[in-house]
SERO-4910 file (N, C-alpha, C, O; in steps of 0.05 Angstrom, whole numbers):
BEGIN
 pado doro    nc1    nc2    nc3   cac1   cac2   cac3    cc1    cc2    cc3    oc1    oc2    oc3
  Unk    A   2339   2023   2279   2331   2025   2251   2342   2052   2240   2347   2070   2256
  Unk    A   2345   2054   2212   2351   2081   2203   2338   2080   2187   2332   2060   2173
  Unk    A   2325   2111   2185   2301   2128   2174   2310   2155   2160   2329   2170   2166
  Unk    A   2296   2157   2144   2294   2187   2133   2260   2195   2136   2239   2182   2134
  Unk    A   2265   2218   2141   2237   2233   2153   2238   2253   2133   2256   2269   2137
  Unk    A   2223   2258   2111   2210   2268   2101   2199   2298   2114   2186   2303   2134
  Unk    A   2211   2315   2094   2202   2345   2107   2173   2346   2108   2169   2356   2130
  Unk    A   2158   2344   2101   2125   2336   2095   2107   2328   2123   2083   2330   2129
  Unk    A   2142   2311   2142   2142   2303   2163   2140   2314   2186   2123   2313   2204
  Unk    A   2162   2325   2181   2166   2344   2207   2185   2332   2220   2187   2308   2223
  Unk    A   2205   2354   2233   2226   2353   2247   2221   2340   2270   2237   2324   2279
  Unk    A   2201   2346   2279   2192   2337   2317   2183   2306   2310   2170   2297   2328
  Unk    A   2186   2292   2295   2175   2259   2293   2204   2262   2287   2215   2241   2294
  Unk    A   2222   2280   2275   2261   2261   2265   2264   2268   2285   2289   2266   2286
  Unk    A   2254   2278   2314   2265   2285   2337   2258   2256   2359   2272   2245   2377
  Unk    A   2230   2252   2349   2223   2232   2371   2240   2206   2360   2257   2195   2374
  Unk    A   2236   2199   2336   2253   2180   2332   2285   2171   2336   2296   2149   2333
  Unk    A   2295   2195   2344   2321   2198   2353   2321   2183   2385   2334   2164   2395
  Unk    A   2297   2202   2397   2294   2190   2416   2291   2168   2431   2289   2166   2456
  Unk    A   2291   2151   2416   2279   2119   2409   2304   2108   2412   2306   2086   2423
  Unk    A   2332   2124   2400   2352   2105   2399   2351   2106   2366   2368   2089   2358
  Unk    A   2343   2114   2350   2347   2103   2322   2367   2122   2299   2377   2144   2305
  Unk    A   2370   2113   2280   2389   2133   2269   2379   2143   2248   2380   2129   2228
  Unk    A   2366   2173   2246   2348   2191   2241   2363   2210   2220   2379   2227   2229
  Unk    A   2357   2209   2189   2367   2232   2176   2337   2251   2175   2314   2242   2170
  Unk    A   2346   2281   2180   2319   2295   2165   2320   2301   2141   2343   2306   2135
  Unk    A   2303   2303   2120   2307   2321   2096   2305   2350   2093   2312   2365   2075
  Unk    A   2290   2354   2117   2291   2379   2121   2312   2395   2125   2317   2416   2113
  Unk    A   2329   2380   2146   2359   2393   2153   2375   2379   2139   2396   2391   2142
  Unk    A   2379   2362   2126   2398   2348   2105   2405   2357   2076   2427   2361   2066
  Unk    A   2379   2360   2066   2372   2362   2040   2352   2389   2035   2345   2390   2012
  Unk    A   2346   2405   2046   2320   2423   2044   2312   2433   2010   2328   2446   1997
  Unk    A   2291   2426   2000   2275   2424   1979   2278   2402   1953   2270   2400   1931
  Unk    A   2296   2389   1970   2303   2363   1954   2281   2349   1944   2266   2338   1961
  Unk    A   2276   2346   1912   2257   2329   1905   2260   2302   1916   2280   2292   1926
  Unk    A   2231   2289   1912   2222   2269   1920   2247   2245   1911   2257   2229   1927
  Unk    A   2255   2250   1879   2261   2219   1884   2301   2222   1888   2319   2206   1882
  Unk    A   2303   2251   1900   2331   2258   1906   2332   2240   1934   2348   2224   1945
  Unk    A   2305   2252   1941   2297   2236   1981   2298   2206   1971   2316   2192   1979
  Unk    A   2289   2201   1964   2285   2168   1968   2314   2153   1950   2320   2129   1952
  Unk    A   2325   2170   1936   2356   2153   1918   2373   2156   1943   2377   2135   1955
  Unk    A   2383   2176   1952   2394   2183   1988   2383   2167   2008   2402   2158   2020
  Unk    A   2359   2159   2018   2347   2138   2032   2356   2113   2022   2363   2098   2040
  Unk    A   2356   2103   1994   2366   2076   1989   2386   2079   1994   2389   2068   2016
  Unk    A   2406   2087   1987   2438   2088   1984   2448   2090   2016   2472   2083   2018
  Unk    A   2439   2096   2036   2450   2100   2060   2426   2079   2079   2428   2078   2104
  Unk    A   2413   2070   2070   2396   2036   2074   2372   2055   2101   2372   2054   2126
  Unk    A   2354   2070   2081   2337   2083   2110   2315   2081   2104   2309   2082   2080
  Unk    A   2299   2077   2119   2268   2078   2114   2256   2107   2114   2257   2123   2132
  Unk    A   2242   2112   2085   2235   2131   2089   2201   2134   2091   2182   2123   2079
  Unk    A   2204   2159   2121   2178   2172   2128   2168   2190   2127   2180   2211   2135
  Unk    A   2139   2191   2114   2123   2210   2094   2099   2217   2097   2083   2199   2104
  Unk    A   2089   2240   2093   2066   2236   2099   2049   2246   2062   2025   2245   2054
  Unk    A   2074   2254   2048   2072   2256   2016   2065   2225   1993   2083   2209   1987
  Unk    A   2042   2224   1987   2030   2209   1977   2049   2207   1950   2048   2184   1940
  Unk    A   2067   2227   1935   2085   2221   1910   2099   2203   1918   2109   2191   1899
  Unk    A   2107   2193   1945   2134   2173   1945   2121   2146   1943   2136   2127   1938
  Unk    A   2092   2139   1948   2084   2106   1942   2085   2108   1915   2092   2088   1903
  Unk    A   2078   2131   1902   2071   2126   1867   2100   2131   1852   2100   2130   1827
  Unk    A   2129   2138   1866   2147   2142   1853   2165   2109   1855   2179   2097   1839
  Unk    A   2155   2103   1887   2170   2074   1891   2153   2057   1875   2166   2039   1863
  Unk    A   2128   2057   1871   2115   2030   1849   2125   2030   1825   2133   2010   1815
  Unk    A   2124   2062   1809   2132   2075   1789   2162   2063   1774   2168   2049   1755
  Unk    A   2178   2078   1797   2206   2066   1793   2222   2037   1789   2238   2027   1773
  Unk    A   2207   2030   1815   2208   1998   1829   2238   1998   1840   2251   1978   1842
  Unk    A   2251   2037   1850   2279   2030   1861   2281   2035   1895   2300   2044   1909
  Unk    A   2259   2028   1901   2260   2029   1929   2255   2010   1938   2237   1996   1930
  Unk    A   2276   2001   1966   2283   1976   1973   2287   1972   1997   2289   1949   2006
  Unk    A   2289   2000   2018   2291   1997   2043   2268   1998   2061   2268   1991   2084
  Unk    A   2246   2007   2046   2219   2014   2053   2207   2047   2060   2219   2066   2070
  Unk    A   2185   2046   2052   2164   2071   2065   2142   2064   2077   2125   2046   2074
  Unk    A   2146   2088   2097   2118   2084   2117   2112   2119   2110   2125   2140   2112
  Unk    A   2078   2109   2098   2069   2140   2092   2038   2137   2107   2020   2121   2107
  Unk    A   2046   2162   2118   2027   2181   2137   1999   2188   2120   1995   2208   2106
  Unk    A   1980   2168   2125   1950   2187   2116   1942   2195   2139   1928   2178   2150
  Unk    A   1946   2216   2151   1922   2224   2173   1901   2237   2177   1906   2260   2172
  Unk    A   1871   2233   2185   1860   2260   2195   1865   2273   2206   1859   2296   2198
  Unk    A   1877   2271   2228   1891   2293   2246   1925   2293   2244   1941   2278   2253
  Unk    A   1927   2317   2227   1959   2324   2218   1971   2344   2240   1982   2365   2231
  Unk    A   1969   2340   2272   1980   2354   2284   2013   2340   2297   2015   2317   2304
  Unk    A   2027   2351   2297   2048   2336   2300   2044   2311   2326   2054   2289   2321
  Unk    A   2028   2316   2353   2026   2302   2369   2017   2265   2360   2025   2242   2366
  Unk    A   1995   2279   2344   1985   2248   2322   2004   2234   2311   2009   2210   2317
  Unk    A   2017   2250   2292   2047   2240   2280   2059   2219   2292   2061   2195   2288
  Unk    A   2070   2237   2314   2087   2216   2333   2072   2198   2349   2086   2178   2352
  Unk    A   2048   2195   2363   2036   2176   2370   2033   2160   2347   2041   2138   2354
  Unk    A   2026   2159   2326   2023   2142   2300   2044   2127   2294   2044   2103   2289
  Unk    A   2063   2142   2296   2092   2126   2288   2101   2110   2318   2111   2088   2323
  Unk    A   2094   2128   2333   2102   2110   2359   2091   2075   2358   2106   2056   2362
  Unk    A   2062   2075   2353   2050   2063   2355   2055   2036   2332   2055   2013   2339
  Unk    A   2059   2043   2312   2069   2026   2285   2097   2022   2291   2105   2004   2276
  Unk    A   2116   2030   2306   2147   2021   2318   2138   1999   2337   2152   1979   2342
  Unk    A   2114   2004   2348   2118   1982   2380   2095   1955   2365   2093   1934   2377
  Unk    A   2080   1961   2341   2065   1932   2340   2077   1925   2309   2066   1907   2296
  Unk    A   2097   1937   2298   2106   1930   2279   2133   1932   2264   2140   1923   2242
  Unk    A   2149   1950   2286   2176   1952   2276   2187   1935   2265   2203   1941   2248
  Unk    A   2182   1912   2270   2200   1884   2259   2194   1874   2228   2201   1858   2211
  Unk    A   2180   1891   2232   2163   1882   2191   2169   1901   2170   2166   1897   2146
  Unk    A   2181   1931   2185   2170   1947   2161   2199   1958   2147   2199   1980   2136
  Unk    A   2217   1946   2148   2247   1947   2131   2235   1924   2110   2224   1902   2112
  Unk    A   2242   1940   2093   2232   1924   2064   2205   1923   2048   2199   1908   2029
  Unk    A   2188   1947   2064   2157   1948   2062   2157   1969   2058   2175   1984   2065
  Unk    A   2127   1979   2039   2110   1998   2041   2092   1988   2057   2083   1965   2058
  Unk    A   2085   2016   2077   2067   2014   2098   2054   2037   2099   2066   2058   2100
  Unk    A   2034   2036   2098   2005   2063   2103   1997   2053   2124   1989   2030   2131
  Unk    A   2000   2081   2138   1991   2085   2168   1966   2111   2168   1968   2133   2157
  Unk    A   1946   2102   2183   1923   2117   2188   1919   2123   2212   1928   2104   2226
  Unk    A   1907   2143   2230   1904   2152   2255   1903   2121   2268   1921   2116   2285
  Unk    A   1891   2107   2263   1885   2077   2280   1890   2052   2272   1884   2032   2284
  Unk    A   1908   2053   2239   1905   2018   2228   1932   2020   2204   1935   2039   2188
  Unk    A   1945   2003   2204   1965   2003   2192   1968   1970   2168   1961   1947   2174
  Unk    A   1980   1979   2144   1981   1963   2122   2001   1963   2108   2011   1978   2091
  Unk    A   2007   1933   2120   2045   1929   2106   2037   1911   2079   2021   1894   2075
  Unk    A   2056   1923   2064   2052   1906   2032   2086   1911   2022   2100   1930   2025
  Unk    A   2091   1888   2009   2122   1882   2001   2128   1903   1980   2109   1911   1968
  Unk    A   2152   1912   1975   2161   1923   1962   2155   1915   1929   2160   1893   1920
  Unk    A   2143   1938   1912   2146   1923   1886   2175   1907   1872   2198   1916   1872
  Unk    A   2165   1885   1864   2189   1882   1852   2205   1887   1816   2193   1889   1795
  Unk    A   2229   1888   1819   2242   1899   1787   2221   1877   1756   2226   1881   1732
***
């Protein structure tokens, strides 16, 4: 899969996901202070899912309605990076197959795929 990771994110989840085998842009190291909908026009255009833990990108993709490759955004209680990547680990192994073309909110323990708004 290809992703964009969201500086909000953290480098060490664009690291594990590398690890995975997947093809990982950061915004951090790509783009650094790139507004939101700079990140997500760059994510569509190069076909990546972008990952967030910034609550502006569900309300800019509904808003807009130009996001098409999908987001998976991070609500967590525990925002320590180890969570992060167990979270995402966890939403790759019971749901990777669903979430190209979705918004998805992920919580320390429960995850919620909903289709992309449409134009």
């Amino acid at each position: 899969m290809r992703f964009m990771v969201d500086a909000s994110t953290g480098t060490r989840v664009a690291e594990f996901l590398r690890s995975l085998g997947h093809d990982v842009l950061s915004a951090d190291d790509a783009m650094p202070a790139a507004a939101d909908d700079v990140i997500l026009a760059r994510a569509e255009a190069e076909r990546r899912i972008v990952v967030t833990n910034d609550k502006d990108f569900g309300e800019l993709a509904f808003r807009s309605r130009k996001a098409r490759q999908g987001i998976i955004l991070l609500r967590l209680r525990d925002e320590g990076t180890p969570n992060r990547i167990r979270v995402v680990g966890a939403l790759l192994a019971r749901a990777g197959d669903k979430l190209s073309g979705r918004f998805t909110t992920a919580d320390d323990w429960h995850y919620r795929i909903r289709p992309m708004p449409a134009d």
